[in-house]
N, C-alpha and C positions, 0 to 999 in steps of 0.2 A: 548655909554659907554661900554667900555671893561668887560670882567669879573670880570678880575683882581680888575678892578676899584668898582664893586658892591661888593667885599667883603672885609674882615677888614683882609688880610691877616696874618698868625702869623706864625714866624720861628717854626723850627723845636727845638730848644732850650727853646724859651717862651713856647712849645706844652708839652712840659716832664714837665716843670718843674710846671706848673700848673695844670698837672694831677696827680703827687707825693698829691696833697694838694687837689683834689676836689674830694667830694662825689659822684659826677657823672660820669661814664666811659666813653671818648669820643674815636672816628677815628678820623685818619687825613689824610686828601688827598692833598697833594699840597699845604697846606698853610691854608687849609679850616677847621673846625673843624666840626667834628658832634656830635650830642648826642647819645649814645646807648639809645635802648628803651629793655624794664624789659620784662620778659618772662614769659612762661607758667610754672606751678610746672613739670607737664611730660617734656618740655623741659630741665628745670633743673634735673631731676631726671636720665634724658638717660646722658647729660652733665657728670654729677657726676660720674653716672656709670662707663662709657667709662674711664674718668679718675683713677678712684680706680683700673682698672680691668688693667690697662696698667701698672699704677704704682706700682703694687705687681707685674706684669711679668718681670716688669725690673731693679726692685732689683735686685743690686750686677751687672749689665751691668755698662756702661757709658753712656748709655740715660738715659734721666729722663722725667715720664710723668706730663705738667704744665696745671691748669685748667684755666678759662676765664679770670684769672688777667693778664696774662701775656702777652704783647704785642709782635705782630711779625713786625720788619721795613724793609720796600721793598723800595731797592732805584731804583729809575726807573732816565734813562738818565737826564730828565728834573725835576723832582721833587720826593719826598719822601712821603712813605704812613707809614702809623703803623694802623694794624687791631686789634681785642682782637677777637682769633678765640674760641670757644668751650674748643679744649684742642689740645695740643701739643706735640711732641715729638722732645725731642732736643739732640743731644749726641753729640754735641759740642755746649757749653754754653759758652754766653757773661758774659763778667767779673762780679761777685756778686754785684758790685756796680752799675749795668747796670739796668734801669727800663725795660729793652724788650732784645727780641733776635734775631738776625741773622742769625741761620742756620738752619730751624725746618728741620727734616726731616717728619715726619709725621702731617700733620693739620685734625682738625676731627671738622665740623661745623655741627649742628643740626638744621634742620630745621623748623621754623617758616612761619606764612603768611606773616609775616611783613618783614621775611629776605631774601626767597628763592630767588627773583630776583637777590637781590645783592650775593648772597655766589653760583649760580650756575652763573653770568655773571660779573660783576667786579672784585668780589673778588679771582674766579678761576683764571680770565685769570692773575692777579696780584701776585697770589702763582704760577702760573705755571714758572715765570719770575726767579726765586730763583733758583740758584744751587744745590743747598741742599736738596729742594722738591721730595720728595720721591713719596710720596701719598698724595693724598687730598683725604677725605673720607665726605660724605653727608650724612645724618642719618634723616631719618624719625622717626619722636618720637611716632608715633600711631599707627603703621603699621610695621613688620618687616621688614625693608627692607633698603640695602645703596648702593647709588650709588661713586664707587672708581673709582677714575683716577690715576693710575701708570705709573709712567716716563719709558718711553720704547722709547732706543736712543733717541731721540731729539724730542720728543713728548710726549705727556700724552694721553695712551690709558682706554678709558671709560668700568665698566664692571658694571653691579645690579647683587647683593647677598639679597636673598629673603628670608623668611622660618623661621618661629619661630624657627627651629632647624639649621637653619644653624649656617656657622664658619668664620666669618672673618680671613682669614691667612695674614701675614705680617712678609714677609720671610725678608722682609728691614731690620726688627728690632728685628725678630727671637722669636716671638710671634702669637697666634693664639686666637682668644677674641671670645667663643660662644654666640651667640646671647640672651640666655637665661640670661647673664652677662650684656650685655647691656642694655636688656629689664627688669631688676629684677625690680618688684614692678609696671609696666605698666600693665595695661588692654588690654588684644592683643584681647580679648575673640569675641570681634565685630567688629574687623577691620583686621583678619588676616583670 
């Protein structure tokens, strides 16, 4: 039996349109659907952070920072994904009546136990595929510290930013977010 054959495949049409209506947040990979799984509060709280801190920097730009609702679609030659990453930055947005978007230039995923395989190995090499990908940014939610990959020529080169006092810069989008912003209301006190 094929794969194909062991799963209840679903368009990309039927994938939208029954996630508009369900209380559950799903991925989709190729026809497949998954279920998100719910988070730590510190995960949510760096999550949150990250988003408030980007979206006060870019008022009055034409990017805008969107939190974990908002889905990003990667068409890949053979088939189509849509992730729900942490948070995004877009500055060129699909139409308002659009459930997701196609050009992030910045993705920022938070790391979990449950998620780190997939956001440092499927999911990277899947945002790297995007034109538009500026940054992917990895965030440990315990420990100060993120690992960013920056599109450099035809590649994505990898750097860690470490240090309760450091500064993520993000000359992409002409903002700089110190870590003290990300980290506000986390316990760094035994893990940094």
């Amino acid at each position: 039996m094929s794969t194909a054959e062991q799963y209840n495949l679903v368009s990309v049409e039927e994938y939208l349109e029954a996630e508009l209506l369900s209380p559950i947040r799903h991925e989709y990979i190729g026809g497949v659907v998954y279920a998100m799984s719910g988070s730590k509060n510190v995960h949510s709280l760096v999550s949150t952070n990250t988003t408030v801190a980007l979206g006060v920097r870019l008022r009055g730009s034409r990017c805008r920072a969107y939190n974990s609702d908002t889905k990003i679609r990667i068409r890949h030659p053979n088939h189509t994904r849509f992730y729900y990453p942490d948070v995004s930055v877009i500055c060129h947005s699909n139409p308002p009546g659009d459930s997701y978007q196609d050009h992030p230039k910045v993705i920022v995923e938070v790391l979990s136990d449950s998620t780190r395989r997939v956001d440092m190995g499927e999911k990277s090499q899947s945002y790297f595929t995007l034109p538009s990908l500026e940054v992917y940014i990895l965030i440990e939610p315990e420990i100060p510290l993120l690992i960013v990959y920056r599109r450099r020529e035809h590649e994505f080169e990898r750097e860690v930013i470490e240090g309760r006092d450091s500064i993520l810069s993000l000359p992409e989008i002409g903002v700089e977010l110190p870590f003290e912003e990300i980290y506000d209301g986390v316990d760094l006190s035994e893990n940094s």
